[in-house]
C-alpha positions in Angstrom: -6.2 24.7 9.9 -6.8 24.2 6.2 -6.2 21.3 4.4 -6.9 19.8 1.2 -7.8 16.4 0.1 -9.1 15.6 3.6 -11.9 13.6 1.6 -9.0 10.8 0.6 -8.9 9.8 4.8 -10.9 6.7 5.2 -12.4 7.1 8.9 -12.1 10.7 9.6 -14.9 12.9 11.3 -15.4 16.1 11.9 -17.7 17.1 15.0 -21.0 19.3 14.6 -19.1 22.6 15.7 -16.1 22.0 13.4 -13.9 22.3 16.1 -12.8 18.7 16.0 -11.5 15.7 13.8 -11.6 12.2 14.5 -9.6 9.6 12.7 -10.7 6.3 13.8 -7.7 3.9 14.6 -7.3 0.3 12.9 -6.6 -3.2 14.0 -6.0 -5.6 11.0 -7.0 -3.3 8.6 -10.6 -3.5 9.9 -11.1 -3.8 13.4 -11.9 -0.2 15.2 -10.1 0.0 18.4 -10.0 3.6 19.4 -9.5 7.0 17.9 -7.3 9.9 17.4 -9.0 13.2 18.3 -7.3 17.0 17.3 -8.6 20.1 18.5 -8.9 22.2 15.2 -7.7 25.4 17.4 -4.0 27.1 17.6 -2.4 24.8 19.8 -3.8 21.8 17.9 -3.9 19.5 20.5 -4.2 15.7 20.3 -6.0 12.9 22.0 -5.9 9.0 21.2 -9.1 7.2 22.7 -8.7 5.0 25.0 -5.6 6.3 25.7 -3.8 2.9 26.8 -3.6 -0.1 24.9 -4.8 1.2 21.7 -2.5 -0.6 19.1 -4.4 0.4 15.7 -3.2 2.4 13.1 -4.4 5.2 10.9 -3.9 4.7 7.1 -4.5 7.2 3.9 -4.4 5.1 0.7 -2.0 7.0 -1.7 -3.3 9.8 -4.5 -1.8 8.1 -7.1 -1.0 4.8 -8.4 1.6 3.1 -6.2 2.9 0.0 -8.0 5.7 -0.4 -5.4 3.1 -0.1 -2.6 5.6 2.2 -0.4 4.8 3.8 2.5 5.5 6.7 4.6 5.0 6.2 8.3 4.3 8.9 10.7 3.8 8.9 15.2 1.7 12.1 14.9 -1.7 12.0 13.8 -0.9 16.2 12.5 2.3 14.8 10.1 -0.8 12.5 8.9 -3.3 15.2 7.7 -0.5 17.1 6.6 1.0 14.4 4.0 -2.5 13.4 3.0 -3.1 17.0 2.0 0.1 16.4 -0.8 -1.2 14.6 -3.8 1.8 11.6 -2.9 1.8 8.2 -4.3 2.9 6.5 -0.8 0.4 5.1 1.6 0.8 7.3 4.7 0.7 5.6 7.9 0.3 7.1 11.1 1.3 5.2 14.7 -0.1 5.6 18.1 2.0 5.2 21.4 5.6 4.7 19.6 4.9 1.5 17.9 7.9 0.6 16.1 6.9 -2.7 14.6 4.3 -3.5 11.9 2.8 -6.8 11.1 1.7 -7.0 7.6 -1.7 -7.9 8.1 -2.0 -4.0 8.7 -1.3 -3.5 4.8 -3.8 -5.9 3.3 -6.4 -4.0 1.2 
């Protein structure tokens, strides 16, 4: 799996054997309250830790200037790395468990 621009992702990990990202999951914009794991193998497989009850979001500021602050919101942490590898001017948002509703705490920067 190769993707550019994985540097823009604020809170994302990759383990010592490169066989694993992390993208740590947000509550108000700065409160860490789990995180979403992918196996960096073919079936790409993905985690979210705890996996109950963990309400953050992941967030990739956009590439270029966004004077409409628009967003693009994913449920799949692998549409996430995928949009933040496209130089877009949209914040790209990704949400856990099916969350349909988003306060707007979650967009102050």
């Amino acid at each position: 799996m190769k993707i550019q621009n994985l540097d823009r992702i604020p809170g994302l990990y990759v383990n010592s054997e490169n066989s694993s990202l992390y993208l740590t999951m947000l509550l108000d914009n700065k409160t860490v309250v789990g995180y979403k794991e992918i196996k960096l193998e073919k079936s790409l497989n993905q985690n979210t830790v705890p996996d109950d009850c963990c309400w953050g979001i992941a967030q990739v500021p956009p590439f270029t200037s966004n004077n409409s602050q628009s967003a693009i919101i994913v449920d799949d942490f692998k549409h996430l790395l995928v949009l933040a590898g496209h130089q877009s001017s949209h914040h790209i948002i990704c949400l856990p468990h099916g969350i349909y509703i988003i306060l707007s705490n979650y967009f102050l920067c």
